[in-house]
DOMARRO-174643 format. One line per 2 residues: their letters; for each residue x, y, z of C-alpha. Coordinates in steps of 0.05 Angstrom, whole numbers, always signed. Each point is the difference from the previous one (the first is absolute). Example, Ala and Ser with C-alpha at 12.3 -4.5 7.8 and 13.67 -1.06 7.14 Angstrom:
<recs>
as) +246/-90/+156; +27/+69/-13;
</recs>
This chain:
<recs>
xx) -84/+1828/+126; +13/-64/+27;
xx) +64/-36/-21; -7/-69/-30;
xx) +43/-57/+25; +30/-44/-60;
xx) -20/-75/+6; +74/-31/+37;
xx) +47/-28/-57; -8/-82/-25;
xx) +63/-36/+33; +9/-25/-72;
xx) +24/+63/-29; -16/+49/-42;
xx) -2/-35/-53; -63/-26/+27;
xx) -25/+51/+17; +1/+35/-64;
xx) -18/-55/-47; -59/+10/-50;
xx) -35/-48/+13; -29/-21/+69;
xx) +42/-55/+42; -27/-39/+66;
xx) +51/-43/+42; -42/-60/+16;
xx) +10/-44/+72; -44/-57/-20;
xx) +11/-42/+64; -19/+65/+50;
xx) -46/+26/-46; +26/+68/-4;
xx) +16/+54/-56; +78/+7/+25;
xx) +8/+74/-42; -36/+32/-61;
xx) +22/+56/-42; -41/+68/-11;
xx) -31/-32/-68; -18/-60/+34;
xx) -35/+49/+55; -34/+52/-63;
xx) -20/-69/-43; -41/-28/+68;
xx) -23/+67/+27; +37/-18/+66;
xx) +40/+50/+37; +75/-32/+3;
xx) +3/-4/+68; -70/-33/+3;
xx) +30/-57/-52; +54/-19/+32;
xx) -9/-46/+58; -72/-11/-36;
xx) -20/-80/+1; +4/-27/-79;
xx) -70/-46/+11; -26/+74/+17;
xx) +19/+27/-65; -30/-61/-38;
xx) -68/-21/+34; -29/-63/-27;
xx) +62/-17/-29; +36/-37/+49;
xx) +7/-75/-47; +28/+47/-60;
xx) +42/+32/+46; +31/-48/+35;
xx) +8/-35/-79; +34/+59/-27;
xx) +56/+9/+61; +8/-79/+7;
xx) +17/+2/-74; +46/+60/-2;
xx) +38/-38/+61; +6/-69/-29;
xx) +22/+30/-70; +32/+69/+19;
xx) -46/+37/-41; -71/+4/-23;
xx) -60/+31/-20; -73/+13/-12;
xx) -61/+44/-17; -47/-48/+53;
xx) +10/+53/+59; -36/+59/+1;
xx) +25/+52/+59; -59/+34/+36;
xx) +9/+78/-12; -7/+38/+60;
xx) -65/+27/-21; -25/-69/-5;
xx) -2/-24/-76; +50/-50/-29;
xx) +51/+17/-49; +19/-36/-60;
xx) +85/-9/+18; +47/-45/-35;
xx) +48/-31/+67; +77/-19/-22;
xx) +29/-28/+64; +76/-23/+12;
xx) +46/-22/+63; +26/+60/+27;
xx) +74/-11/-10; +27/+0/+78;
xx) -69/-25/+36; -30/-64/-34;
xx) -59/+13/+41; -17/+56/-23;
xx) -31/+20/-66; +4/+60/-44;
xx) -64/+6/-43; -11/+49/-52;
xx) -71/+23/-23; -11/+29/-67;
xx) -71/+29/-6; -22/-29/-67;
xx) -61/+54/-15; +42/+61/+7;
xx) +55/-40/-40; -46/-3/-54;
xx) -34/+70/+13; +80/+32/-8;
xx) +14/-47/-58; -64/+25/-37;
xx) +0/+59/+13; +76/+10/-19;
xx) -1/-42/-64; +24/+50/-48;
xx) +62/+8/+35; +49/-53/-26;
xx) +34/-7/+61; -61/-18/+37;
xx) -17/-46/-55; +63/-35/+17;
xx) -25/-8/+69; -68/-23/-20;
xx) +37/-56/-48; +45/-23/+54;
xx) -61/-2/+46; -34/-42/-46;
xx) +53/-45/-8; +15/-7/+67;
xx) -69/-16/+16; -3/-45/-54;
xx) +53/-37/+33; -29/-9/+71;
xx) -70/-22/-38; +50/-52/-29;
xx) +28/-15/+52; -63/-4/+44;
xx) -35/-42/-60; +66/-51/+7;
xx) -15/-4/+75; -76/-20/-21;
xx) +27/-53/-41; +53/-27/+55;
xx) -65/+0/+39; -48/-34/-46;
xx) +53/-51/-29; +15/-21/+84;
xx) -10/-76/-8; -8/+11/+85;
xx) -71/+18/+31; +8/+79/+25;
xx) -49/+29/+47; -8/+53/+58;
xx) -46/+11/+64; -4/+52/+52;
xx) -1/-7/+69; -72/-13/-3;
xx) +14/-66/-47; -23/+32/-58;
xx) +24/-3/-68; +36/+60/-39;
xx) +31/-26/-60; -3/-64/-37;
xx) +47/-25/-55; -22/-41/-61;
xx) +34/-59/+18; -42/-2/+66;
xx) -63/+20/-39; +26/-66/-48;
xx) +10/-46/+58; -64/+11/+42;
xx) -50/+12/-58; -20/+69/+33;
xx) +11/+67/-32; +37/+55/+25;
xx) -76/+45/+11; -29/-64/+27;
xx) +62/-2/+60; +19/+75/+14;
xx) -33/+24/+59; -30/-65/+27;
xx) +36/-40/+60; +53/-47/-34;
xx) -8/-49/+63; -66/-11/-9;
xx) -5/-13/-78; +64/-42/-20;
xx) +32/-25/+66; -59/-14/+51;
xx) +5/-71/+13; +63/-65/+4;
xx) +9/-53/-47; -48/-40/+39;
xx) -60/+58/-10; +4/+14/+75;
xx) +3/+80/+8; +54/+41/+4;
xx) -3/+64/+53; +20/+52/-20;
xx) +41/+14/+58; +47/-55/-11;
xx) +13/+13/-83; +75/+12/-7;
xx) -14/+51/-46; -40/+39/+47;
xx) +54/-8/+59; +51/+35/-56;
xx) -34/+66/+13; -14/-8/+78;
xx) +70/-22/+27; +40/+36/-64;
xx) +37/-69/-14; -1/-24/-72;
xx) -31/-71/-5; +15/-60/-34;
xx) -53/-61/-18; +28/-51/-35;
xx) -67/-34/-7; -66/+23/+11;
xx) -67/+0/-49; -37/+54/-38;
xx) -66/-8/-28; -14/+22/-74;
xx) -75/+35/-20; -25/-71/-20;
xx) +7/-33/+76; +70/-38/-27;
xx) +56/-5/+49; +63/+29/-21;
xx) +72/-12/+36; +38/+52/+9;
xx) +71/+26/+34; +5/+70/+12;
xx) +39/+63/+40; -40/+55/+32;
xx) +37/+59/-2; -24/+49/+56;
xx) -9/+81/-24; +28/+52/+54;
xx) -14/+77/+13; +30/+37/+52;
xx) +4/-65/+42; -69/-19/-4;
xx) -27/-62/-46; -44/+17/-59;
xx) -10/-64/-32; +45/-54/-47;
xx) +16/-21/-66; -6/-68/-18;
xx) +43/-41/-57; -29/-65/-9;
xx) +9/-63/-49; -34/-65/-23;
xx) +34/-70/+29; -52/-41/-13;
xx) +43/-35/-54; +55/+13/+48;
xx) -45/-34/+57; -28/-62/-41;
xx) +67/-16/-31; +28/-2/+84;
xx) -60/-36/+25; +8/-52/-67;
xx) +84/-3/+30; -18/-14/+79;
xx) -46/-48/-22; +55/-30/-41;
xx) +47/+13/+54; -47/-29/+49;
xx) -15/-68/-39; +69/-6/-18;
xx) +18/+3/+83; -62/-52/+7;
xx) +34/-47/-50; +63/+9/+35;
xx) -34/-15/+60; -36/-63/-29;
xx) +63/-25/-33; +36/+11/+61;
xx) -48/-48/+38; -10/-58/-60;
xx) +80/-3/+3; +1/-4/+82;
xx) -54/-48/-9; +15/-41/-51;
xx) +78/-1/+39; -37/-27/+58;
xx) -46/-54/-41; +66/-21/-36;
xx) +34/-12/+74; -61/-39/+35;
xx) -30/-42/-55; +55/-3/-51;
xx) +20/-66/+3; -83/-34/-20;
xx) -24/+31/-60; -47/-48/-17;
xx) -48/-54/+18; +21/-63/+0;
xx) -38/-70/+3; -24/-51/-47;
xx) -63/-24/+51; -66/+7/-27;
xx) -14/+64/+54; +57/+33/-23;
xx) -29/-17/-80; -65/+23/+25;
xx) +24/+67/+21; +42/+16/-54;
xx) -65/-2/-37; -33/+41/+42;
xx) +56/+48/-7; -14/+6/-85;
xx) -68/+9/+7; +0/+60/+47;
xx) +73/+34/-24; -34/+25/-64;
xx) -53/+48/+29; +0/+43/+62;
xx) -36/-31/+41; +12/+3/+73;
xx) +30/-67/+27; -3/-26/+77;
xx) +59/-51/+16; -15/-37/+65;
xx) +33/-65/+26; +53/-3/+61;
xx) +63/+35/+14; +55/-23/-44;
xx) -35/-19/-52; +26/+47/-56;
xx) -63/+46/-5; +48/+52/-20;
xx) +34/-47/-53; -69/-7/-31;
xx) -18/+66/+5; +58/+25/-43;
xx) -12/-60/-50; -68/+40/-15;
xx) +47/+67/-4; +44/-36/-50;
xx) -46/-33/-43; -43/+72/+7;
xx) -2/+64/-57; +31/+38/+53;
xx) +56/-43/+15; +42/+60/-29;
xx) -13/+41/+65; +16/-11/+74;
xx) -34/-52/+45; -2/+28/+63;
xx) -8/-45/+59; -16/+29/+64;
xx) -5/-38/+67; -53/+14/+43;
xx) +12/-35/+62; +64/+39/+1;
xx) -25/+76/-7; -22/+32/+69;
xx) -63/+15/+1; +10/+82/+9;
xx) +31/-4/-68; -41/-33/-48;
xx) -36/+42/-33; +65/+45/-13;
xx) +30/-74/-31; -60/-5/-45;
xx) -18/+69/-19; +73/+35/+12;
xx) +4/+75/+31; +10/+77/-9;
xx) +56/+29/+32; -26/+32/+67;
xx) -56/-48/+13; +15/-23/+63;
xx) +63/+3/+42; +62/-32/-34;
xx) -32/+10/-72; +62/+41/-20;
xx) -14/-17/-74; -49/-23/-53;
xx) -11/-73/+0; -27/-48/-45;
xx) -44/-49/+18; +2/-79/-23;
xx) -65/+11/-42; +42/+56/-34;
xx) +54/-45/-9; -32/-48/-34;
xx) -43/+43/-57; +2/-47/-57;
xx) +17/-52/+39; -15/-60/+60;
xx) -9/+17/+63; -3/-64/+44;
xx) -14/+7/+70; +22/-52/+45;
xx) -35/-20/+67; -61/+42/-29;
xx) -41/-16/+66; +49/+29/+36;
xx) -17/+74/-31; -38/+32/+71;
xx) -78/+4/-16; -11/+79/-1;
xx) +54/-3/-64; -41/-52/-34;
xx) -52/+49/-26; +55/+46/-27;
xx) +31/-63/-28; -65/-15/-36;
xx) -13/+70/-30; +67/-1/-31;
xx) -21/-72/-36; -72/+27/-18;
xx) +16/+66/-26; +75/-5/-15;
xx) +18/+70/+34; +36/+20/+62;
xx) +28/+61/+36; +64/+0/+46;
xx) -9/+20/+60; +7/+82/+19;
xx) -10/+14/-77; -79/+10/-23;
xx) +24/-21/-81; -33/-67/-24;
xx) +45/-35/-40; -16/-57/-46;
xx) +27/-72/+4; +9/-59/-53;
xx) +2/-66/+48; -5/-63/-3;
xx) -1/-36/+69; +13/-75/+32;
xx) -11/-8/+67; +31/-59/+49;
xx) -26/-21/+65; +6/-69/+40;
xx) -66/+19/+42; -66/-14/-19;
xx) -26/+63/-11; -70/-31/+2;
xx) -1/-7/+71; +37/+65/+0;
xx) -59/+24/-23; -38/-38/+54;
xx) +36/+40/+49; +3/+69/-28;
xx) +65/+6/-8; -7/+3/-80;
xx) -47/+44/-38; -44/-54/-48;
xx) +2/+52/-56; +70/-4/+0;
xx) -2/-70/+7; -43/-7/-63;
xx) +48/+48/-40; +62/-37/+8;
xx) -32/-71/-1; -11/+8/-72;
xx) +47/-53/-19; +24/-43/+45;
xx) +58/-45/+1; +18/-56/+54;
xx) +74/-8/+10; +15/-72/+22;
xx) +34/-22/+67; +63/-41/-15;
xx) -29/-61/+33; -57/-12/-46;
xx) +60/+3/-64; +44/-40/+30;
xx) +23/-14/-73; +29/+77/-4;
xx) +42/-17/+57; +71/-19/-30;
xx) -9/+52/-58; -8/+54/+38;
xx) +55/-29/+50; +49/-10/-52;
xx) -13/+77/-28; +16/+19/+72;
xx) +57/-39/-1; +37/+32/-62;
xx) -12/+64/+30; +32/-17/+67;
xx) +50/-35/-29; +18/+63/-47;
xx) +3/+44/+60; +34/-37/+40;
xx) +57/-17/-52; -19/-80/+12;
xx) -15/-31/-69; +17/-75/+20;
xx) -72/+9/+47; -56/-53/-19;
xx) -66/-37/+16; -5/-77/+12;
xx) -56/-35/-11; +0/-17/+73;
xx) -5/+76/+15; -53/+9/-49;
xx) -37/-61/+31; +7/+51/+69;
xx) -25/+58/-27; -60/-30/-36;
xx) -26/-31/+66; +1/+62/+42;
xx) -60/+37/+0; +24/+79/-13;
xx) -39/+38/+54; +50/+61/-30;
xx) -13/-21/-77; +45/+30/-45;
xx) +37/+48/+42; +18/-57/+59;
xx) +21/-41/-57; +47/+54/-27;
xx) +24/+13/+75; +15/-78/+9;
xx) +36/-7/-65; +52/+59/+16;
xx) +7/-32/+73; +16/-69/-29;
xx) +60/+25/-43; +26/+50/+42;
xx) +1/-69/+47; +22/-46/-56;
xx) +62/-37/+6; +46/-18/-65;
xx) -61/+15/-39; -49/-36/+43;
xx) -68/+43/+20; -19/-12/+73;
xx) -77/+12/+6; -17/+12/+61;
xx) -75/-26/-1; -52/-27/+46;
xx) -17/-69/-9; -67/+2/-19;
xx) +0/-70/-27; -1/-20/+71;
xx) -57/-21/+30; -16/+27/+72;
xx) -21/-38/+59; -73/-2/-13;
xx) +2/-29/-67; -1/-78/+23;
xx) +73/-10/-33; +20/-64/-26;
xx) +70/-40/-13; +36/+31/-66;
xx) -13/-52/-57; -65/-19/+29;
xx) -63/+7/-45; -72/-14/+19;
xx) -29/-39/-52; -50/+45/-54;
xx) +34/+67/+34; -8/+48/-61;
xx) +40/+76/+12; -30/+49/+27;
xx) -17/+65/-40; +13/+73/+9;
xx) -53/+22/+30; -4/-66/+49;
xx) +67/+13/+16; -16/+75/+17;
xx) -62/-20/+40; +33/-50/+40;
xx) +60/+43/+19; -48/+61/+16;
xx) -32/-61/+40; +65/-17/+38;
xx) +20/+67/+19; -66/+11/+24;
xx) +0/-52/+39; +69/+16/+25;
xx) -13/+68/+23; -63/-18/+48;
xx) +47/-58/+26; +46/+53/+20;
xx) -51/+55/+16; +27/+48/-54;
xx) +76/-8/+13; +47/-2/-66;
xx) +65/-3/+32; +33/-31/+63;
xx) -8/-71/+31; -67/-18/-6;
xx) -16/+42/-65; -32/-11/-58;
xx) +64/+2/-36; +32/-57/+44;
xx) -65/-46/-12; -1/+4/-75;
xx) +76/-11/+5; +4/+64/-47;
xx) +49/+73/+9; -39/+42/+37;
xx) +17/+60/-56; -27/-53/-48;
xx) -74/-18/+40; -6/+81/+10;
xx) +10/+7/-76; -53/-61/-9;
xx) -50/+35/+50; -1/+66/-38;
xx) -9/-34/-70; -55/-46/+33;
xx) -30/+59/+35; -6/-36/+60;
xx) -1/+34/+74; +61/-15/+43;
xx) +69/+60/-16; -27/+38/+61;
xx) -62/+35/-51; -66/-7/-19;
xx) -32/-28/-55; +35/+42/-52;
xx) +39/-27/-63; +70/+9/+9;
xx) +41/+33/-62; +65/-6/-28;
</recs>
């Protein structure tokens, strides 16, 4: 007779050896039944030896998710259990066990998992109901699984009442297990989702509806690299086709070092989303008004320090009259209005007159000079730009259209604006909508513009070097400031305005006009206008002596060499004066005349200049305003 050799003895005593009921010590990271005791071995029809070392999955085919469930749970809370596993009986069928697992006390990673057969528990408890003691046994068995049904049913309704989107996949992206929050939040239900590719159905495509590969979903990555993932924003799509956005973890699921799939806690922030979208908006128009406010004050500081000191327009002649009217007619409506005369004029002076007497008199005028903006940057000073647009946009920038929403915009030296700009120029007026440059938004505008000029942009448009549509858009209105010298009248008003001003500045109140320097100023014929009569004023007191100006002024009384002069006091009997335009056409006449004697030549013995007995600064001023040939040019008009 052969003699049998006993199983070897459990390292964890007898105690487990010789318990009732059968015992497995679990290594859920190796995947390995550590030890099992003889009842473990006679419940699973395994010899002991066979059992121990034997791989867990092995023991529960098919079952890996519940598996991998039950020992994640007994780890995070230091004990569970479940009837969801069914062991695989050596001779193949499935038993119906009841698992209670705990830490074992000593090894955290291991578990000790107790399995109750629950049809021979009820076979013994039948069949030994008479017996009082076992009747005990069947009461406390009832009670005690009344209490795990509780306590299961409570987990249910943790579950259930989840306000957060629960769901699980595989490694092949399918889905185990949905919660009815998730079922809630993408209109599906929980037999419509299980078993079909979660990808595909709620998460296939971006925000924009471009697709979404499966290979770079975060959620998917969780179970191929074994890293948990975070996405703080990303978009689900519900059974109808709606978007839904969404922040969730993926969680990955591990056996025995290899990935089995993830579970997924997800929430709603669209709310969330909307409410921070309605905030950087906010944020982002507040920072815009900054911006804007930022620039009115810098350029309202820098109106205030070059035209502070002449606010208005002043004259009594029947030009100035004349304008003013012109000024009340078009200041009520919106109409586009084209200010043309010569440099010095006070085209700007008129053009905020039609601000001030304007509905939108309330918001900025905005001036912008165009002969002063190079021409690489124009369309950057119109339109304004993104940050990152070109080199040296380090930041957002808004434009002088932008500026002046609600507003004026008046552009001075209009034909100066280079002719490929023109057409964006006259979009912007037609349509009243612009982009900045390096940003594809169209924003809206509210502007009403005056334009200045001293060309003719007629012959501009002669020339091509103005578009004619644009010309017809901003001649809508137009408005002829007057050269000083045909309102002589204006002369010592707007003289003696200057005068207070310079006096006020300079801290010399005892400064003041005589006729006789009135009688000067009136005969000189203001090639400069406004501005050289401005300039000449602040000269004369800053030369004046105990309160007397000193003006230094051309004689242009004086008659010049070819006028045929006669001996002061004598008058040629029925001589009547001569009028303006006489007087213009014979000096155009003289200096004509002048400049062929001297082939051309202003300055220097010989010149023109010596011949009309005249300043040579003064003739050049006189040739530009007569357009006459002669400053070392051609036939161009000169400007001031």
């Amino acid at each position: 007779m052969e003699n049998s050799v006993a199983p070897p003895a459990s390292a964890y005593g007898p105690a487990f050896d010789r318990a009732a009921e059968a015992m497995l010590v679990l290594d859920p990271v190796a995947d390995e039944i550590r030890d099992a005791n003889p009842a473990a071995a006679r419940l699973l029809g395994y010899d002991l030896d066979v059992l121990r070392g034997m791989r867990v999955t092995g023991l529960h085919p098919d079952q890996v998710p519940t598996l991998i469930v039950f020992t994640q749970a007994v780890q995070a809370r230091g004990r569970d259990w479940t009837h969801a596993l069914s062991p695989r009986h050596a001779e193949g069928q499935g038993l119906h066990v009841e698992y209670s697992g705990t830490i074992l006390p000593g090894e955290p990673a291991l578990l000790l998992v107790s399995l109750f057969d629950l049809d021979e528990r009820r076979r013994r408890l039948v069949d030994t109901e008479a017996d009082a003691h076992m009747r005990a046994g069947l009461t406390e068995w009832q009670r005690m699984e009344r209490i795990f049904r509780d306590i299961e049913r409570e987990n249910q309704l943790i579950l259930r009442a989840a306000g957060e989107g629960i769901y699980g996949v595989n490694a092949e992206g399918i889905t185990t297990f949905i919660n009815p929050a998730a079922e809630r939040m993408l209109g599906w239900d929980a037999a419509d989702l299980v078993g079909r590719d979660m990808h595909a159905t709620v998460h296939h495509s971006h925000p924009d509806g471009c697709h979404y590969p499966h290979e770079d979903c975060p959620i998917y990555a969780a179970f191929r690299d074994g890293a948990v993932h975070q996405v703080d924003t990303e978009v689900f799509w519900r059974r109808d086709g709606t978007p839904i956005f969404v922040e969730y973890t993926s969680t990955p699921i591990r056996d025995r070092g290899r990935l089995l799939g993830a579970v997924i806690v997800f929430r709603d922030i669209s709310q969330r989303r909307e409410a921070d979208e309605r905030l950087r908006q906010a944020l982002a128009e507040v920072d815009s008004l900054r911006q804007r406010l930022e620039l009115e004050n810098a350029y309202l500081r820098e109106e205030i320090r070059e035209g502070g000191h002449h606010q208005g327009i002043i004259g009594r002649s029947p030009a100035i009259e004349a304008t003013l009217r012109q000024i009340d007619l078009v200041a009520g409506t919106d109409a586009t209005v084209l200010v043309t005369g010569e440099s010095g004029t006070g085209k700007e002076l008129i053009a905020r007159a039609i601000h001030e007497a304007s509905r939108r008199r309330d918001r900025p005028l905005i001036r912008v000079n165009c002969a002063a903006i190079p021409r690489e940057l124009f369309e950057s000073e119109f339109f304004g730009h993104a940050r990152g647009a070109f080199t040296g946009a380090l930041r957002d920038r808004v434009g002088r259209f932008e500026l002046a929403d609600g507003g004026t915009l008046f552009l001075d030296e209009v034909g100066e604006i280079p002719i490929d700009l023109q057409g964006k120029l006259l979009r912007v007026l037609q349509e009243r909508q612009f982009e900045r440059i390096g940003e594809e938004r169209t924003r809206l505008v509210d502007v009403r513009l005056v334009a200045a000029t001293n060309r003719d942009l007629k012959a501009e448009v002669k020339r091509g070097r103005f578009r004619e549509d644009l010309y017809f858009r901003l001649n809508v209105f137009p408005i002829a400031a007057v050269p000083l010298r045909e309102r002589p009248e204006d002369i010592p008003l707007i003289a003696q305005h200057f005068l207070k001003g310079v006096a006020r500045r300079l801290a010399m109140p005892d400064l003041r006009l005589t006729e006789g320097d009135v009688r000067r100023l009136a005969r000189y014929d203001w090639p400069g206008n406004v501005r050289e009569l401005e300039n000449i004023v602040e000269r004369a007191a800053i030369l004046a002596v105990r309160g007397r100006l000193r003006f230094d002024l051309p004689e242009a009384e004086s008659p010049g060499p070819l006028e045929g002069r006669r001996p002061q006091g004598e008058v040629s009997p029925g001589l009547t004066p001569a009028t303006e335009a006489e007087r213009r056409a014979r000096d155009r006449a003289d200096i004509s005349a002048a400049l062929v004697l001297s082939k051309g030549r202003v300055f220097g013995a010989g010149g023109a200049a010596e011949l009309l007995g005249v300043k040579p600064t003064t003739l050049a001023s006189r040739i530009k305003v007569h357009g006459l040939t002669g400053v070392g040019r051609s036939n161009d008009k000169a400007r001031f």
